[in-house]
MARKE-791218 format. One record per residue (C-alpha): y, x, z; residue in three letters; residue number from 0. Coordinates in steps of 0.001 Angstrom, whole numbers, plus 500000, padded with zeros to 6 digits. Example, Ala and Ser with C-alpha at 12.3 -4.5 7.8 and 13.67 -1.06 7.14 Angstrom:
// MARKE-791218
+--------+--------+--------+-----+-----+
!      Y !      X !      Z ! res !   n !
+--------+--------+--------+-----+-----+
! 495500 ! 512300 ! 507800 ! ALA !   0 !
! 498940 ! 513670 ! 507140 ! SER !   1 !
+--------+--------+--------+-----+-----+
This chain:
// MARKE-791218
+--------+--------+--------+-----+-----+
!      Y !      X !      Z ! res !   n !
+--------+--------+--------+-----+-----+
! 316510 ! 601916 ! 432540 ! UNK !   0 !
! 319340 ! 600328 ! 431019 ! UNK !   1 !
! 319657 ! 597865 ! 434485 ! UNK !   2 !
! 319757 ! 601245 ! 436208 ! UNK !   3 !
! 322706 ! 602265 ! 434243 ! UNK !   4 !
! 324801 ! 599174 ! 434601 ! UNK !   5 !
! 324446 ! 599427 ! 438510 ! UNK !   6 !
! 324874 ! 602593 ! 438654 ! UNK !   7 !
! 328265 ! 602316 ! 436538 ! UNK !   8 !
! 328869 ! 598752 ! 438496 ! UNK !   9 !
! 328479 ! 600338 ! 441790 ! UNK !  10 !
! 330531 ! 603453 ! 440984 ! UNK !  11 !
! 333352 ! 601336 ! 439762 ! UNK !  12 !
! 333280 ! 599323 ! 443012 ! UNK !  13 !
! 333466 ! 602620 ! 444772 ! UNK !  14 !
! 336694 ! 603789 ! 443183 ! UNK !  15 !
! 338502 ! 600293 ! 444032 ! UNK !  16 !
! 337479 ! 601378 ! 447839 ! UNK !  17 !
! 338526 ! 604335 ! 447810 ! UNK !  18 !
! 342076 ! 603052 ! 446219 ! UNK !  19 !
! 342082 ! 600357 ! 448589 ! UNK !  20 !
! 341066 ! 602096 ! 452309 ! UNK !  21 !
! 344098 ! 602803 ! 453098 ! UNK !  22 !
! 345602 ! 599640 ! 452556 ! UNK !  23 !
! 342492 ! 597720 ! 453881 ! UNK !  24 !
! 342403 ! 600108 ! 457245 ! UNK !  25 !
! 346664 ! 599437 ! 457945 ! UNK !  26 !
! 345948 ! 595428 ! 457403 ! UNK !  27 !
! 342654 ! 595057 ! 458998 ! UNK !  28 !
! 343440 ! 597419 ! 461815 ! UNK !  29 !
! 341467 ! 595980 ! 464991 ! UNK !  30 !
! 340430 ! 592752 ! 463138 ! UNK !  31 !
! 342227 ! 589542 ! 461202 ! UNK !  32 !
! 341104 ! 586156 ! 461928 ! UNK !  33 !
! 337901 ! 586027 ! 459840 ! UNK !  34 !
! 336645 ! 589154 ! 461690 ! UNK !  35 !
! 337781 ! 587688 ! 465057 ! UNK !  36 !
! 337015 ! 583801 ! 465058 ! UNK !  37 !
! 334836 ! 583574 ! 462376 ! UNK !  38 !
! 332428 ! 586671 ! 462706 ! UNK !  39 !
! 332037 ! 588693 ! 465776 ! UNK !  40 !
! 331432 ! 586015 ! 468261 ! UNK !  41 !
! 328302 ! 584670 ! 466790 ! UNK !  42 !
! 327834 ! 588609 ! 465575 ! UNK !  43 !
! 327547 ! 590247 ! 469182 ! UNK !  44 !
! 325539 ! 586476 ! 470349 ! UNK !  45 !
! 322732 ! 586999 ! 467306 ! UNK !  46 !
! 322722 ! 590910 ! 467686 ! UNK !  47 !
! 322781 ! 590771 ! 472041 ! UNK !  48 !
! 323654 ! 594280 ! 472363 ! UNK !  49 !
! 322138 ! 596038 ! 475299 ! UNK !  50 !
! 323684 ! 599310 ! 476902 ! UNK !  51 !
! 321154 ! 602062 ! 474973 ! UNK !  52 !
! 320173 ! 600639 ! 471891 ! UNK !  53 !
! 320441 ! 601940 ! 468499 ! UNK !  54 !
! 321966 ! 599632 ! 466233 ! UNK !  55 !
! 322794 ! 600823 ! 462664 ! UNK !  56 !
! 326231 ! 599595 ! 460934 ! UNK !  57 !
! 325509 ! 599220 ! 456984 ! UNK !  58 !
! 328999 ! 599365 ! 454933 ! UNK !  59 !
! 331210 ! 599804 ! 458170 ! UNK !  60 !
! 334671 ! 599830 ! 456476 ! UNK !  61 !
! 337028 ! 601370 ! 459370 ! UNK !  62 !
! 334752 ! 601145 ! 462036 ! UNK !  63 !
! 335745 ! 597608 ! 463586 ! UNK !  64 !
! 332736 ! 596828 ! 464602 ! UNK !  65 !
! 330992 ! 599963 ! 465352 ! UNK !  66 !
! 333606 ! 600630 ! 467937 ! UNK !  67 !
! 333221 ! 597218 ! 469467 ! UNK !  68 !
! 329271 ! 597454 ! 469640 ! UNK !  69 !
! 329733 ! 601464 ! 470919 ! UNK !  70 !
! 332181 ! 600061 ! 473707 ! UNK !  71 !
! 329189 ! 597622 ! 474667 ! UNK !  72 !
! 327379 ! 600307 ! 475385 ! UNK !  73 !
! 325473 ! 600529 ! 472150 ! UNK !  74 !
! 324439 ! 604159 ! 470183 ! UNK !  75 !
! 325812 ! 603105 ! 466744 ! UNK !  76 !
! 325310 ! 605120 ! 463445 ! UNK !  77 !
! 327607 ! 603940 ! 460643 ! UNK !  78 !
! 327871 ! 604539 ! 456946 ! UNK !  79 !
! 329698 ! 603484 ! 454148 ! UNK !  80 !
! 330368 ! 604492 ! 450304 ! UNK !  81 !
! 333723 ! 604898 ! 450681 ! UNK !  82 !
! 334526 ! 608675 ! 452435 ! UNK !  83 !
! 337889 ! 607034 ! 452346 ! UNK !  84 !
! 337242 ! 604427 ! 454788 ! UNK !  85 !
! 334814 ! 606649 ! 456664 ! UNK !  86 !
! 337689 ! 608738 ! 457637 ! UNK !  87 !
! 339501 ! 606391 ! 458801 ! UNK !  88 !
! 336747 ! 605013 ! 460677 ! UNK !  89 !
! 336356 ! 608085 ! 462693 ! UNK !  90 !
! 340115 ! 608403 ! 463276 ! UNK !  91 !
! 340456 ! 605097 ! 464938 ! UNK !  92 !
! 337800 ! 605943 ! 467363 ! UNK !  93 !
! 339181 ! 606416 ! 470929 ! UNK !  94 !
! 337995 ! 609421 ! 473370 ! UNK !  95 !
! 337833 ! 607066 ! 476244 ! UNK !  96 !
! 334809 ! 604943 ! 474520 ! UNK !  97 !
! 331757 ! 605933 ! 472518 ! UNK !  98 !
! 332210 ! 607559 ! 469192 ! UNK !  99 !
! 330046 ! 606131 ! 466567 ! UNK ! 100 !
! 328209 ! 608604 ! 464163 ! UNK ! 101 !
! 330075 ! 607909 ! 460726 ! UNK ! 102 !
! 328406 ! 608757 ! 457298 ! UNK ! 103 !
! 329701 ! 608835 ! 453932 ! UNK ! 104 !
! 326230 ! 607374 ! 451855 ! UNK ! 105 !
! 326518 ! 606112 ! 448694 ! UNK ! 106 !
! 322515 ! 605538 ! 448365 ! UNK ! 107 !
! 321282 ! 603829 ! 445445 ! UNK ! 108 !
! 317635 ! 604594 ! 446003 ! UNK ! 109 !
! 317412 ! 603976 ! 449499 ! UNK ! 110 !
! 316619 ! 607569 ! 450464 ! UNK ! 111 !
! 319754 ! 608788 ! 452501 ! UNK ! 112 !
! 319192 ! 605626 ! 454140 ! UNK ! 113 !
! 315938 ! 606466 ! 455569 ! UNK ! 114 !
! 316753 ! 609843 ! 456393 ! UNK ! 115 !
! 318402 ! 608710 ! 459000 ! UNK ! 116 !
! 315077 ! 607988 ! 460817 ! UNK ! 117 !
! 311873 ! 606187 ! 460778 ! UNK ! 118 !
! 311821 ! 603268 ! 463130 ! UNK ! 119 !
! 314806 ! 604438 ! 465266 ! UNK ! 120 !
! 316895 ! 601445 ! 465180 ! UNK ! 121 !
! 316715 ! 598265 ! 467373 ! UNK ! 122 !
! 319165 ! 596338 ! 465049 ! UNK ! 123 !
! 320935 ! 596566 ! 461866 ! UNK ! 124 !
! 324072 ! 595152 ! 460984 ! UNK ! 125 !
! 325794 ! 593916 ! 457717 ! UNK ! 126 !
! 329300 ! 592672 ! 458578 ! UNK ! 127 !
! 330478 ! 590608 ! 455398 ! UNK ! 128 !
! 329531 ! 593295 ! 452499 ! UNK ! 129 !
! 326426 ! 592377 ! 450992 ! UNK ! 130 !
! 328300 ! 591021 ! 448160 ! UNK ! 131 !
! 330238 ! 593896 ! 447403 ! UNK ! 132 !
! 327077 ! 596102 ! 447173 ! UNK ! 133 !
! 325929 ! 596230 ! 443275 ! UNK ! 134 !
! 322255 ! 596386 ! 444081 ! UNK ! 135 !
! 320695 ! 594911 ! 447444 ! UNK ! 136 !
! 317423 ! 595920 ! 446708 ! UNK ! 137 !
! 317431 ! 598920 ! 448115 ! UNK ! 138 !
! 318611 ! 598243 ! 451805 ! UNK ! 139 !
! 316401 ! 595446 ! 452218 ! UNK ! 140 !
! 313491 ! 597962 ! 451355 ! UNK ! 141 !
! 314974 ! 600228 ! 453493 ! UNK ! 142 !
! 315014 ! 598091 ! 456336 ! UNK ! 143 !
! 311516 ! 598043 ! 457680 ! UNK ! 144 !
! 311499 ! 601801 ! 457858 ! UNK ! 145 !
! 314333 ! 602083 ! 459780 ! UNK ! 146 !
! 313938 ! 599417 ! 462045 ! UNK ! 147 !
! 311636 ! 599181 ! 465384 ! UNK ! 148 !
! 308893 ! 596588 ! 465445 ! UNK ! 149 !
! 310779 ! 593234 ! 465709 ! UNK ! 150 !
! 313563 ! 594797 ! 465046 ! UNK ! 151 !
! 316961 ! 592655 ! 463819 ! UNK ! 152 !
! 318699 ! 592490 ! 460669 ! UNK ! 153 !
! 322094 ! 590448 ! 460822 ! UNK ! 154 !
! 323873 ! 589669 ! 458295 ! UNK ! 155 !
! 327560 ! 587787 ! 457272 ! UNK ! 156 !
! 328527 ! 586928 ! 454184 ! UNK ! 157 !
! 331647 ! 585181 ! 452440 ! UNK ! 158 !
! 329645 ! 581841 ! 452140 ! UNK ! 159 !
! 328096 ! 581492 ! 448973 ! UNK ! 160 !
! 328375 ! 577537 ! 448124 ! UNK ! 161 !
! 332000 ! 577352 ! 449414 ! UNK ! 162 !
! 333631 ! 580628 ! 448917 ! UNK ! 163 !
! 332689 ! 582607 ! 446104 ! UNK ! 164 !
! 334321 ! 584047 ! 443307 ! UNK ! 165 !
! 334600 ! 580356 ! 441488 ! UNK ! 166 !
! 336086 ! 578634 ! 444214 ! UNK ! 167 !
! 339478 ! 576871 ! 443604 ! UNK ! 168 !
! 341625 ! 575689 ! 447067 ! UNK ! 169 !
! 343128 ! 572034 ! 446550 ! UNK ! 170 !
! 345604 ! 570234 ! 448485 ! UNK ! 171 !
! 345742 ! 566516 ! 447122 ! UNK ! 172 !
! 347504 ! 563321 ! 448780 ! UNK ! 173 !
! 345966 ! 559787 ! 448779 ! UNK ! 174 !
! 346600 ! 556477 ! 450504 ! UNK ! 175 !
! 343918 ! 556083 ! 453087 ! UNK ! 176 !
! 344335 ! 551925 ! 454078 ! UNK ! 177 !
! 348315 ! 552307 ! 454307 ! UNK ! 178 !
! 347960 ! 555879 ! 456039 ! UNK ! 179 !
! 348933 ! 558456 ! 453903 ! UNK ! 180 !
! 347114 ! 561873 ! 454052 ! UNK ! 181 !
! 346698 ! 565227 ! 452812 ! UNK ! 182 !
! 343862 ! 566340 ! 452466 ! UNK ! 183 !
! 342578 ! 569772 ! 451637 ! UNK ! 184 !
! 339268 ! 570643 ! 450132 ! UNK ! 185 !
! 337615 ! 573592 ! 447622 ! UNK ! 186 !
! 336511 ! 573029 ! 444044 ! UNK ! 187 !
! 333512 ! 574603 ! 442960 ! UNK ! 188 !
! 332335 ! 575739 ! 439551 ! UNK ! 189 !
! 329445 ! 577680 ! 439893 ! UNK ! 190 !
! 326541 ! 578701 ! 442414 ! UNK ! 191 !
! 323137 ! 579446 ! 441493 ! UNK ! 192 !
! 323974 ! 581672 ! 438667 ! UNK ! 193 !
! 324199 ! 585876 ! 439973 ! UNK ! 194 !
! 327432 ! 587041 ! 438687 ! UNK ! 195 !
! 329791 ! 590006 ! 438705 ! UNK ! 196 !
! 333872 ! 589291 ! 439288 ! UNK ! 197 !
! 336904 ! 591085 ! 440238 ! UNK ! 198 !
! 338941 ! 589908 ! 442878 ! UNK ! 199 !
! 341331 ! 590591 ! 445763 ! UNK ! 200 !
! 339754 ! 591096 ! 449174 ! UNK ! 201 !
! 343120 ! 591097 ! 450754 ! UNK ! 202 !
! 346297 ! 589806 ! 448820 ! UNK ! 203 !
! 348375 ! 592964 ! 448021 ! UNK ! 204 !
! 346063 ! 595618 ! 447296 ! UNK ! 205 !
! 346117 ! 598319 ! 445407 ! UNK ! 206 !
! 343019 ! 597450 ! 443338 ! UNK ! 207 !
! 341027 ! 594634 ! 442732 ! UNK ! 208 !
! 337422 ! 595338 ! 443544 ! UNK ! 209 !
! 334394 ! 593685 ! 442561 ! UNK ! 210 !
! 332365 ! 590957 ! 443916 ! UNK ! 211 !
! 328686 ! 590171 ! 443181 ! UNK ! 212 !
! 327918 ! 586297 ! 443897 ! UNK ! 213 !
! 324708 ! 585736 ! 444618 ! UNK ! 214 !
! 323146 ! 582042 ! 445665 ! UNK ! 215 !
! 322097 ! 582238 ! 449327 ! UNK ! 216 !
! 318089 ! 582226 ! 448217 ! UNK ! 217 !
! 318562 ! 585500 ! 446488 ! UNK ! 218 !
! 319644 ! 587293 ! 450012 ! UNK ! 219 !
! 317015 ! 585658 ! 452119 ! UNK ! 220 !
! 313681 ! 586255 ! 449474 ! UNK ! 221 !
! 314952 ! 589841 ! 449593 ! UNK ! 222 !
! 314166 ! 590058 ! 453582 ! UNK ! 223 !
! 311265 ! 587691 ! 453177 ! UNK ! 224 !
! 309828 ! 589905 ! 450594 ! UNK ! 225 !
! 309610 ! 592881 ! 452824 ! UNK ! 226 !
! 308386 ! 591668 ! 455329 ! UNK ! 227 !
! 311519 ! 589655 ! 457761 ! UNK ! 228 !
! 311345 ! 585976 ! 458762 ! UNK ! 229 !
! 314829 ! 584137 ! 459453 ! UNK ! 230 !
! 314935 ! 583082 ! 463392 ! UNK ! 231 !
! 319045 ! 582358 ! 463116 ! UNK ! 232 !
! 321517 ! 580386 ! 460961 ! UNK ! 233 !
! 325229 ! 579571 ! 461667 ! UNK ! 234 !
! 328275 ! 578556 ! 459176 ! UNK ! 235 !
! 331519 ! 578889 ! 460528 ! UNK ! 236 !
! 334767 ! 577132 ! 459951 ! UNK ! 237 !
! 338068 ! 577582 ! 461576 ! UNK ! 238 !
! 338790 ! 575380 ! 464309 ! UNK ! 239 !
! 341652 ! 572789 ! 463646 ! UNK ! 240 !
! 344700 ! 574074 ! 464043 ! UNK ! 241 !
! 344799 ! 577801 ! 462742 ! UNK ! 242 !
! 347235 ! 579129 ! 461588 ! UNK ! 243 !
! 347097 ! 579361 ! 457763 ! UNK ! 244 !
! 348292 ! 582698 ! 456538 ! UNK ! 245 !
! 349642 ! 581121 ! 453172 ! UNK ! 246 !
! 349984 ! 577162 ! 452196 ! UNK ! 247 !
! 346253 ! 576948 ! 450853 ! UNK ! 248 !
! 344382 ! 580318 ! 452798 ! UNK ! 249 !
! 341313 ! 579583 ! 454726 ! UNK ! 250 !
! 342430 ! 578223 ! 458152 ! UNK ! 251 !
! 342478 ! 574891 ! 460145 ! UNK ! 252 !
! 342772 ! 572929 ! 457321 ! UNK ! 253 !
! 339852 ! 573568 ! 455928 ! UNK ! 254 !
! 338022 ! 572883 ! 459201 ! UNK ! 255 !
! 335389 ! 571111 ! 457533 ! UNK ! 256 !
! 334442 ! 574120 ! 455177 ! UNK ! 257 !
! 332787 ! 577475 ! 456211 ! UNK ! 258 !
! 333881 ! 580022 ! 454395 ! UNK ! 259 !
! 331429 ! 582215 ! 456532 ! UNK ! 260 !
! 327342 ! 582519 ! 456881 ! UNK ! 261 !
! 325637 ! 584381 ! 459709 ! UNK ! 262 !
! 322350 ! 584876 ! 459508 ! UNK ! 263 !
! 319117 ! 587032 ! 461488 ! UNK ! 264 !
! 316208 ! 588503 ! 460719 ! UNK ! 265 !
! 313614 ! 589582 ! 462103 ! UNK ! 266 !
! 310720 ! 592053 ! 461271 ! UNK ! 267 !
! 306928 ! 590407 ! 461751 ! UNK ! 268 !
+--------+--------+--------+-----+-----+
């Protein structure tokens, strides 16, 4: 009971900093930054292989970036997120020359506005990078296999747990490599198998700092394996040498050799 409380208040806290934040997150995100576009959606539309007709479910959309993109593939796409905020602004983004997603405002800590939205109806569900802002997982994973078709998918991308959680420190060091010398970039981190709750900034300059739930990457995957999902795809991605970095010591090129992003599938046995 008392757990109950303290996500309840967690997740309700978390909501506020959303709702603070949506507009801010909506102007800079607009159409997608460089962790939406290199990092995520390729290997997003490649796991999810979005046919013209299929239902495909969008769990914490934001502003609709990639429920427009999988609607303009042809895909029916229902959307939700706990932010009305950002729902909003979802739906005014979406153009009248392509497919209009079906936004809802669900802040569902039980699971059961989730499955209202139909019993098996759903080829695929998506997760685009917000399983770690969500205060209890529990419930969507046990969600899941009611919503989903047989076989149906379950993708998922997260900020990657071993290399970019809430711990992580960015270093830029010089040495002497045999008379050459180099700079070298690289990420310090203090802490990963522990499940811990931090406030941080999801985009320099906002309003609000909102709050971050790190979770080792075992604690996502038993969740699907425990009701009932096997994992049939795995990719961590890095920028490619030579992008641009935002700010002296952002994610970018430099850090080539460190993913700051996990995609993952799963699928229902």
């Amino acid at each position: 009971m008392i757990k109950d409380v303290i996500l309840q208040q967690s997740n309700e806290e978390n909501r506020r900093a959303w709702e603070a934040n949506a507009a801010f997150w909506d102007e800079r995100m607009g159409e997608g930054n460089d962790f939406a576009n290199l990092l995520c959606w390729p290997i997003v539309r490649s796991m999810l292989d979005p046919q013209p007709g299929q239902r495909i479910l969008d769990a914490a959309c934001g502003n609709g970036l990639f429920s427009r993109r999988l609607a303009g593939l042809g895909a029916e796409v229902v959307a939700f997120d706990f932010s009305a905020e950002l729902v909003k602004l979802a739906q005014a983004r979406s153009s009248p020359s392509t497919p209009m997603p079906t936004y809802h405002a669900i802040d569902d800590p039980d699971g059961q506005a989730l499955r209202a939205l139909g019993a098996h109806v759903f080829d695929s569900v998506l997760c685009n990078m917000a399983l770690f802002d969500i205060a209890d997982i529990a419930p969507l994973f046990q969600a899941l296999p009611e919503l989903l078709k047989p076989g149906g998918r379950f993708v998922f991308s997260l900020a990657h747990p071993a290399f970019n959680n809430s711990s992580v420190v960015h270093l830029v060091e010089e040495r002497d490599n045999n008379g050459v010398i180099e700079t070298v970039h690289s990420v310090k981190v203090s802490r990963y198998m522990s499940i811990t709750r931090s406030r941080g900034l999801a985009l320099r300059g906002q309003p609000e700092a909102q709050v971050y739930y790190d979770r080792p990457l075992q604690a996502y995957l038993k969740h699907g394996f425990d009701t009932g999902f096997v994992l049939d795809a795995f990719e961590e991605r890095a920028f490619p040498p030579g992008t641009r970095q935002v700010n002296p010591l952002s994610w970018g090129g430099n850090f080539s050799e460190i993913p700051p992003v996990l995609v993952a599938r799963m699928r229902l046995i």
